[in-house]
Every structure is written in C-alpha cells, then in structure tokens.
C-alpha positions in Angstrom: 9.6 -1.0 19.6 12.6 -2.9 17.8 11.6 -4.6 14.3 13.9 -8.4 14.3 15.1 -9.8 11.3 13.4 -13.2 12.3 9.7 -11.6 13.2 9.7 -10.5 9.4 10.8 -13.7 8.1 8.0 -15.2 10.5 5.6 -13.0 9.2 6.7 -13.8 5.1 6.1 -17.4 6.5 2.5 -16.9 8.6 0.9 -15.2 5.3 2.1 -17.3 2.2 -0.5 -19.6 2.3 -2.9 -16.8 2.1 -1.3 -14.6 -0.8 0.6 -14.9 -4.1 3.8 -14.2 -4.5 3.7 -11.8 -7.5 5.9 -11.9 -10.6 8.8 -8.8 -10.9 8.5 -7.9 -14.4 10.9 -5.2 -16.2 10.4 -3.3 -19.4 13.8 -2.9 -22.0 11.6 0.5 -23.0 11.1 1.9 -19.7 14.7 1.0 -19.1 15.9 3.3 -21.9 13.3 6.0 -21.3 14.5 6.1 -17.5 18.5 5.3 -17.7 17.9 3.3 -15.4 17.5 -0.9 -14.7 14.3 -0.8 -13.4 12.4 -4.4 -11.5 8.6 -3.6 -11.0 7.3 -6.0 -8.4 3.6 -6.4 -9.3 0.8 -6.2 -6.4 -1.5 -5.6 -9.1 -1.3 -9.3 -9.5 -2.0 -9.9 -5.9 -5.3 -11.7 -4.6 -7.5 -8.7 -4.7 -5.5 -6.9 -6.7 -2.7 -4.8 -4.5 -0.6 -5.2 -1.8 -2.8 -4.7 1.3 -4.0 -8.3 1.1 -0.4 -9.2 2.6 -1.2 -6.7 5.9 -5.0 -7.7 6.0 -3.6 -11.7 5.9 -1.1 -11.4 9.1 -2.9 -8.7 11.0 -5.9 -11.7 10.9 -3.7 -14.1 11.8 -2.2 -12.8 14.5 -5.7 -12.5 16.8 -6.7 -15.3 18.9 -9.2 -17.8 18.2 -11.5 -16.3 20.7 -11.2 -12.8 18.5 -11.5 -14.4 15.0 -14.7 -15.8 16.0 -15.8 -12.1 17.6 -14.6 -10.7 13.5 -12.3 -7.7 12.2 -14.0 -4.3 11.4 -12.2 -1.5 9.2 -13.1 1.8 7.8 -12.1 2.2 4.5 -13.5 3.4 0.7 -11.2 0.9 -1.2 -8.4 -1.8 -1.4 -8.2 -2.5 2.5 -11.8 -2.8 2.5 -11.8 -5.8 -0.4 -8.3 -7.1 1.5 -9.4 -7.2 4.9 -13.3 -9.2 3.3 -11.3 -11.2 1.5 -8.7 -12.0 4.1 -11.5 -12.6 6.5 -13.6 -14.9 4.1 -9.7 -16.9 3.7 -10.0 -17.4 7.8 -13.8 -18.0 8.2 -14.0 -15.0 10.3 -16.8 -12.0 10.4 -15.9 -9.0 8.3 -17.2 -5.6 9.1 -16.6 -3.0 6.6 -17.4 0.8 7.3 -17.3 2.8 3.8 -18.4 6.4 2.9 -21.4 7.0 1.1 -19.1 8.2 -2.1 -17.0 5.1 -2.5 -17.3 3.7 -6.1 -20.0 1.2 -6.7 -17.7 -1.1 -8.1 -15.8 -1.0 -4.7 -18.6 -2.2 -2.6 -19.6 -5.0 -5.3 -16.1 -6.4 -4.7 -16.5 -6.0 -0.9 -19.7 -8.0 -0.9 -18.4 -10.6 -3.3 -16.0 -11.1 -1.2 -18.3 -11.5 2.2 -17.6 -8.3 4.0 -20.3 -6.3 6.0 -20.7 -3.0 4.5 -21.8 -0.1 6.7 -22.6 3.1 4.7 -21.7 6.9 6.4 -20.9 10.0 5.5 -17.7 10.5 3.8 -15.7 12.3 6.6 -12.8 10.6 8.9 -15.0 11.6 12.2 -18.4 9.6 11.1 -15.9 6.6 9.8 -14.0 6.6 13.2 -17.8 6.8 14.9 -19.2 4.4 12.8 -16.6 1.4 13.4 -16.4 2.6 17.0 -20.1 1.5 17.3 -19.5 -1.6 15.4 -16.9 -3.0 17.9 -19.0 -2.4 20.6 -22.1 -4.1 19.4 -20.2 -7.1 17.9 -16.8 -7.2 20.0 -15.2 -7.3 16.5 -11.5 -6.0 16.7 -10.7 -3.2 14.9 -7.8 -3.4 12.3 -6.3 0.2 10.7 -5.8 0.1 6.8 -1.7 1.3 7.6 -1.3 2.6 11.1 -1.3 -1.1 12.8 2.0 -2.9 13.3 0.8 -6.8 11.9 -0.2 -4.7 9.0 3.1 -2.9 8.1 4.9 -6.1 8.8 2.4 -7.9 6.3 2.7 -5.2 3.7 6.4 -5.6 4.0 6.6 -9.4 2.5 6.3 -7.4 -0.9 9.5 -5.8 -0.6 11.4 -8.8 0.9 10.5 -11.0 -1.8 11.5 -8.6 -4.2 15.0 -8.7 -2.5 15.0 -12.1 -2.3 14.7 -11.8 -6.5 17.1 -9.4 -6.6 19.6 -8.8 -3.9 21.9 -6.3 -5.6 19.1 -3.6 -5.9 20.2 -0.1 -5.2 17.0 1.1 -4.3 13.3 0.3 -3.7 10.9 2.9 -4.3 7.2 2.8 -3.3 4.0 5.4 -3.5 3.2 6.8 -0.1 -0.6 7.2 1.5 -1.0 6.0 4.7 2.1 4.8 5.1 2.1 1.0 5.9 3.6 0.4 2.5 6.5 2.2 2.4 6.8 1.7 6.3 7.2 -2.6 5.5 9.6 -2.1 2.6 11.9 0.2 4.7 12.3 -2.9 7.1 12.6 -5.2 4.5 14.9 -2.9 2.9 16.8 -2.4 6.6 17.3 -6.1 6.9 17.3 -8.3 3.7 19.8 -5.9 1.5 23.4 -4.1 1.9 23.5 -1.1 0.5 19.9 -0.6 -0.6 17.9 2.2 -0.1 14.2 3.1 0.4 12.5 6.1 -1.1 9.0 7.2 -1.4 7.3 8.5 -4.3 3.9 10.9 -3.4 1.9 13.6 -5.2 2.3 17.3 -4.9 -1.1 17.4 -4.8 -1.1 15.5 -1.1 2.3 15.6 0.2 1.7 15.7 3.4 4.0 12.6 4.3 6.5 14.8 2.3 6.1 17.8 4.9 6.3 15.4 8.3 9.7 14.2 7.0 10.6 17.9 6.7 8.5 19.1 9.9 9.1 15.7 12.1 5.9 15.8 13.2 3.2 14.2 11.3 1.3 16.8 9.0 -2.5 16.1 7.6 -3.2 18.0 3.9 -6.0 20.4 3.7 -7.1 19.2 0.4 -5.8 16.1 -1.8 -6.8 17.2 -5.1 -4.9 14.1 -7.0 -5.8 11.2 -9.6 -3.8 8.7 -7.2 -6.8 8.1 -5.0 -5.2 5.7 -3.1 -2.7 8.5 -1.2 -5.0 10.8 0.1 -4.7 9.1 3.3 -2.5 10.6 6.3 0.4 8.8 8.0 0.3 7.4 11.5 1.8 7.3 14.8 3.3 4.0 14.5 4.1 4.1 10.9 5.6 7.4 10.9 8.8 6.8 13.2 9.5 4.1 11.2 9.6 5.8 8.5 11.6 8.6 9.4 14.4 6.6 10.5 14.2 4.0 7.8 13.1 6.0 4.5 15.8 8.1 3.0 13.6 10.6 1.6 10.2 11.3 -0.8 9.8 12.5 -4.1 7.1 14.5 -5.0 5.6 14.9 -8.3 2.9 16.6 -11.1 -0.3 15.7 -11.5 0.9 15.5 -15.2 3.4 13.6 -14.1 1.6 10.7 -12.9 -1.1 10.6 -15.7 2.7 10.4 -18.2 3.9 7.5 -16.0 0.3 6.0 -16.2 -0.1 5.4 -19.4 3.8 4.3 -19.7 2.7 1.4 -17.9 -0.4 0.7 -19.5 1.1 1.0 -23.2 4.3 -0.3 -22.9 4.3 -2.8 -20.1 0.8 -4.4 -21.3 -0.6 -4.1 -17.9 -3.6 -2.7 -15.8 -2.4 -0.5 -12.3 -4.2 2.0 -10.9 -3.0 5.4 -10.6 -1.5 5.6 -7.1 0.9 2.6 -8.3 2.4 5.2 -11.4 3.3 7.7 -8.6 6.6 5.7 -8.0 7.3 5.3 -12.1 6.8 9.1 -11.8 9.6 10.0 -9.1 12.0 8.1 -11.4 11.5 9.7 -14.6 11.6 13.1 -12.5 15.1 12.2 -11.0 16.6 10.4 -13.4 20.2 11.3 -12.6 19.6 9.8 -9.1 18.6 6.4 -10.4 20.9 6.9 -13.9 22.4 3.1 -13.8 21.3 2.1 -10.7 19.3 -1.6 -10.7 15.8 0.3 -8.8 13.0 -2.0 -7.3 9.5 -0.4 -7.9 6.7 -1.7 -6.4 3.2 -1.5 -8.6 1.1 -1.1 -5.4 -2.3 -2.2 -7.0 -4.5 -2.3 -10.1 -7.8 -2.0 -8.7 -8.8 0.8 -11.5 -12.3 2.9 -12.0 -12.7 2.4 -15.9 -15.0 5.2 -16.0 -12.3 7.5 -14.5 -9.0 6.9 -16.7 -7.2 10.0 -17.7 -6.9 9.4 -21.5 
C-alpha cells in the first residue's frame, strides 16, 4: 500500500502527546575522527529509553475503544516489551507481555514497573508465537508486532522526521537494522520530508541477514546472531521489508570489534549511556568514511537501555 506525506504528519501529530521529542546532539571530536558533520538524534533520551515507544504509542492509538479496553499483547525480551507496558499504562489499557525465560532480570523489572503482564516461555520464536497466540484468545487482546506492523513503522518513523525537521539539508540518515521497523519509518520520513537525502542501514556481520534479503530480495533469517548488539538479532518482515527495499539505499555491515570501538566512542566522548545496537550506525560511518567525508549525516542512537553487567570494557 502507498505511504502519504499527510498520514505521517498525522501520525507525528497522534503520538506527541505520548513521547519526547529528543534532543540531536553532535560531537566536534567524533566530527574530526569521522570527516564527517555528524547529528545524533537521541532515542536513548526517549520515554523508556529508545525509539520503540514512538511505534508502541500510534499502533495503541490507532485501535478502537472497544479494543483498548480488550488490551495489546506482544512477544518480546526487551525495549518493545517496556514500550508497548508503558504505552499501554499512558492509554489505561491492559498490557500482555510474552518474554523468554532468558530475558534479563532487569528487563522484566522495567516491564512490571511499568504495568505490563509478563508471561514467561521458552526462549524460541515458535513457543513466543504460541504463547501470545493463546493470550489473544483467552483475553481478546490484539496482538501488536515489535517491527513487522504498519502503525508501528509509521510511529517509529517520527524519529527521523523530526530530525529533518532540525536539519533539512542532511545528506543522509543512517540507522541500525533488526527487525526492521526502524529503518523502515526513517526511509519514509527520509522519502518525504528531505530532497536529496538518503537512507542507509547499519547492521552486524554477525546477523546480517537484512544485509543478504537486500542482496537475495527475498527476506533471509540468520542461523546464528552471535553479536553484542542484542537489539538486531531479530529478522525483518513482510511488510517492512518492501519498504525497505525500495526506500533504503543500501546496509553497511560491520566487526564485532567494530561496534565495541564505536561504543565506547560514544560513551567517552559524547558523555552519554546507549546501548550497543545504537553504536552499530556510528560503526558503518567510521568503516566508510570516504562515503560520508563532508557530508552533514543524521544518526539515530536507537536506545540506551544497557545491561551494566554486560559492557565490553
């Protein structure tokens, strides 16, 4: 289906009440180490503490009165889990939360705090599926996809428009890439609110599997996503995916190594806490800089909901 101009501004208008609008920071250091002028809009400083309360917000909003009061139910082991509880808690509605076994402790303290149902199962995609598929029917609860659900791209797309909306004259916007609602919103943004902009993706070698379907055109799964940016191990979907192939000019793919460098970039030199998922992006940069050499680059810091017992250095 065709994206409009005016459903995205309607959608930056449905959700503001709901989120912040983050500050776009930039770093004279990170400049000269890159070559380039870099804007890093910062999610990290978003209710929650990443972009996906944007998504969670509209997706909510856009149900009926008679489904709000029925709840939302999501299977996740992190950020869209505290977005969608937090979101929910925001609109008075039910919040059922389906989340492996595995998922950090601190993760489901942050989903109960914030008045979401948890549901414990095994840690595979089948039992998570199964699990929320028996929540909806017991509850009627509507089920709402982390990235693969149309309200929740067009949510997670307010980030990039109101980084355009700072900066108009950017030559590119880059994001990290997991499930792909992220990088699916900023393309639109990036289709309709600049001129000669460009989106790009940024996602590990280690689980580049969003890499490959660009490549393949069919959407490829990874059989192993051994990477410190826990936040991309996820696959895309079947509505995310032809957006992005028609809207994203390409990925860049880097190191493990790569990402813990760009890490503790951020941390040391910009003063700030993101998780490693959000570094990816800083990563693809550094790795290409004579793409972005001069060029005035939007990045946006996806999150900085961070295990401090799991930092790299």
């Amino acid at each position: 289906m065709e994206i409009t101009k005016l459903q995205l501004e309607k959608v930056q208008e449905h959700v503001r009440p709901y989120i912040h609008r983050t500050p776009v920071l930039k770093s004279r250091l990170l400049n000269e180490i890159t070559g380039a002028e870099l804007w890093f809009k910062c999610e990290n400083f978003q209710k929650m503490g990443a972009f996906k309360m944007r998504g969670a917000a509209n997706a909510i909003l856009n149900l009926s009165e008679e489904k709000r009061n029925k709840g939302v139910v999501t299977h996740s082991s992190g950020n869209f889990a505290q977005a969608l509880s937090l979101a929910a808690k925001s609109l008075k509605v039910p919040a059922y939360i389906v989340m492996p076994e595995t998922a950090p402790e601190v993760k489901k303290a942050a989903v109960r705090t914030y008045g979401g149902q948890i549901t414990e199962c095994p840690a595979t995609l089948k039992d998570r599926e199964e699990t929320a598929s028996q929540i909806q029917q017991q509850t009627g609860a509507t089920f709402i996809h982390p990235s693969n659900d149309l309200d929740v791209i067009l949510g997670q797309g307010t980030a990039a428009m109101e980084l355009l909306q700072d900066h108009p004259d950017l030559d590119y916007v880059i994001t990290p890439v997991g499930g792909g609602g992220l990088i699916a919103g900023s393309a639109l943004a990036v289709k309709y609110f600049s001129g000669e902009c460009k989106c790009i993706g940024a996602e590990p070698l280690e689980a580049d599997d969003a890499w490959r379907s660009l490549k393949s055109g069919k959407i490829e799964t990874n059989e192993s996503a051994n990477t410190i940016a826990d936040g991309l191990k996820t696959n895309l979907g079947d509505i995310n995916f032809p957006i992005i192939r028609e809207n994203v000019e390409r990925i860049i793919r880097v190191s493990e190594d790569e990402i813990k460098s760009a890490l503790r970039l951020i941390w040391e030199r910009m003063k700030i806490i993101v998780e490693p998922s959000s570094a990816v992006a800083l990563a693809a940069v550094i790795r290409e800089k004579e793409t972005f050499k001069n060029k005035k680059t939007g990045i946006i810091i996806s999150g900085g909901n961070v295990d401090l017992s799991k930092l790299p250095f």
